[in-house]
N, C-alpha and C positions, 0 to 999 in steps of 0.2 A: 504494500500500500504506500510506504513512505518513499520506496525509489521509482511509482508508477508515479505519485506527486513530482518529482523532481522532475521527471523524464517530459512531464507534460505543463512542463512549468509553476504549477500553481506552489511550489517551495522554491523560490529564488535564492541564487547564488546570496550566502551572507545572511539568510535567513536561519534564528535562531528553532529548533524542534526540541521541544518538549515530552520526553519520555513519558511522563504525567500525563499529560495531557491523550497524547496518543493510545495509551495503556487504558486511561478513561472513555474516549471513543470507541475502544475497540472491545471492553468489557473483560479486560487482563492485566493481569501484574506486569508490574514496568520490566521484571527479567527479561522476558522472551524480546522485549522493545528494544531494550539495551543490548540483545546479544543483536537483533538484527541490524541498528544502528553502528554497532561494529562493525558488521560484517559488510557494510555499504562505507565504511572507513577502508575498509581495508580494499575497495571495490573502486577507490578515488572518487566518491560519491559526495561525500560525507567527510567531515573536518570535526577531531576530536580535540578539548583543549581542558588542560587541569583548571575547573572552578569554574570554567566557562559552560562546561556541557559538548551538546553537538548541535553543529550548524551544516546548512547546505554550501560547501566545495566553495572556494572563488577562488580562481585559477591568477595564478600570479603568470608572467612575460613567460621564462623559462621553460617554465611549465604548458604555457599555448604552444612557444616555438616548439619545446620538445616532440609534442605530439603530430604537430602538425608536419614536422621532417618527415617521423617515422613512417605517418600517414600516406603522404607525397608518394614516399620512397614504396611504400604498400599497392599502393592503386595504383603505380606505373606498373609495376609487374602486373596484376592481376588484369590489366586491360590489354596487355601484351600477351599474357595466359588464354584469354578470350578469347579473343581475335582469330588465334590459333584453332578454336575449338567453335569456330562460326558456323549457322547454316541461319536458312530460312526463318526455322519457325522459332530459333531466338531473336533476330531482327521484331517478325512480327509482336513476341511478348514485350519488347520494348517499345515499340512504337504507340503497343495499347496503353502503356503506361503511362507513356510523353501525352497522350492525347485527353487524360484524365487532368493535366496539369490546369489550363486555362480556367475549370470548373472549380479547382483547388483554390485558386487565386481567387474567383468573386468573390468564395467564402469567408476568406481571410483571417482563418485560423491559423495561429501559431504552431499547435502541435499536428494539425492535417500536415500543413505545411512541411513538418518536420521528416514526417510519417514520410513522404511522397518522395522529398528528399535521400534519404535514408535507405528506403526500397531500393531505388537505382543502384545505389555504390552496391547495396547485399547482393541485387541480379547480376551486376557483373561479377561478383566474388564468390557466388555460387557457380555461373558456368566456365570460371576458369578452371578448373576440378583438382583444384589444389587446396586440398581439407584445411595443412596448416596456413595457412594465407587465410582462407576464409574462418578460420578461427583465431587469427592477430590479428584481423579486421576488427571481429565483434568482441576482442576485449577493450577496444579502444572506442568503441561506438557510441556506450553509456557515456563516459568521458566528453566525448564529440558533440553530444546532442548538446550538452549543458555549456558548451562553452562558442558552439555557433550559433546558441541563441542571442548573442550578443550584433552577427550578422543580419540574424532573419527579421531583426527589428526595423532594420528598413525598410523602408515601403516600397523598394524598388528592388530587394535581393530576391526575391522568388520568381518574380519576373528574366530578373538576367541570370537567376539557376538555370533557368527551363530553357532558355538560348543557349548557356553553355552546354547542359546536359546533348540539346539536340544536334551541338556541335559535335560532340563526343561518339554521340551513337551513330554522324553520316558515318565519319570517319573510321568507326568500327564495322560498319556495312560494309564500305569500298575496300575495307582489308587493309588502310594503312594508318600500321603501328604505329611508325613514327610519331603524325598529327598527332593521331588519337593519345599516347602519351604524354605526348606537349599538351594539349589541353588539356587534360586530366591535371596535370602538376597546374598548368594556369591557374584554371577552376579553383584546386585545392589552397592555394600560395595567396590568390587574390583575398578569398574567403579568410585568413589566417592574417593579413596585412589591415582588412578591418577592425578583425577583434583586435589586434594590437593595440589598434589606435583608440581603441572604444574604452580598454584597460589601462593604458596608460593617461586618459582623462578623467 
């Protein structure tokens, strides 16, 4: 419950949780609360402090860059991996995807938003068929969501997702790696050059 709340925004980064409190909503002793509040500490979720308690994560510079290298460096292989493993009727799962976007966009949900987002990178890191890849992906995902919220705050970043994303997927069509690469790290570097600058204000 308390990492489906982060994941969908409604516990922002910096925001203090109340074991108590949660333990009371949920009609349970604060143990079980406490071990799960751990275990989203140790998940990079979750930020524990002596006498302070537990709060929701906010991600310091280091810690954006870090991940956003690793990432970079992640989804160049795995669009490379793809590509290799191309036919028709994955073209068309993507295409039904991309075509979902525009309707995504009127709604103007944050966490649809996210959701739609999200989908893409997992479809291509499913059909690279390379398990470990697509399991460095989604330990970094949870991490991801909460800290490119800071992007999707714009009113114009879902809009130029769905340009980039569509850029990604000609160039995965026509078979060439290279592009498809290079935007892929674009994408990823532009989105990570935001938050920077969203954290450093």
């Amino acid at each position: 419950m308390i990492k489906n709340r982060i994941l969908s925004f409604q516990l922002l980064p910096g925001v203090k949780i109340s074991d108590e409190g949660v333990a009371k909503e949920l009609g349970i002793s604060r143990t079980p609360v406490r071990e799960a509040l751990s275990m989203l500490s140790e998940a990079g979720l979750v930020e524990s402090r002596i006498n302070c308690g537990f709060t929701v994560k906010k991600f310091r510079e280091k810690e954006v860059e870090d991940i956003y290298m690793v990432r970079e460096c992640l989804e160049r292989l795995i669009v490379r991996l793809t590509i290799a493993n191309w036919d028709n009727a994955k073209e068309k799962e993507f295409r039904a995807l991309l075509a979902r976007y525009p309707k995504i966009m009127k709604i103007g949900k944050l966490a649809e938003y996210s959701r739609a987002d999200d989908y893409f990178h997992d479809l291509i890191a499913k059909y690279s068929g390379n398990q470990t890849a697509l399991l460095s992906l989604e330990k970094l995902r949870d991490q991801i969501i909460i800290i490119r919220r800071y992007d999707h705050l714009r009113t114009t970043s879902f809009n130029e997702t769905y340009e980039e994303h569509c850029e990604i997927l000609d160039f995965m069509a026509k078979g060439e790696t290279k592009k498809a690469e290079e935007h892929m790290s674009i994408h990823i570097l532009s989105s990570m050059k935001v938050v920077m600058e969203v954290i450093k204000n």
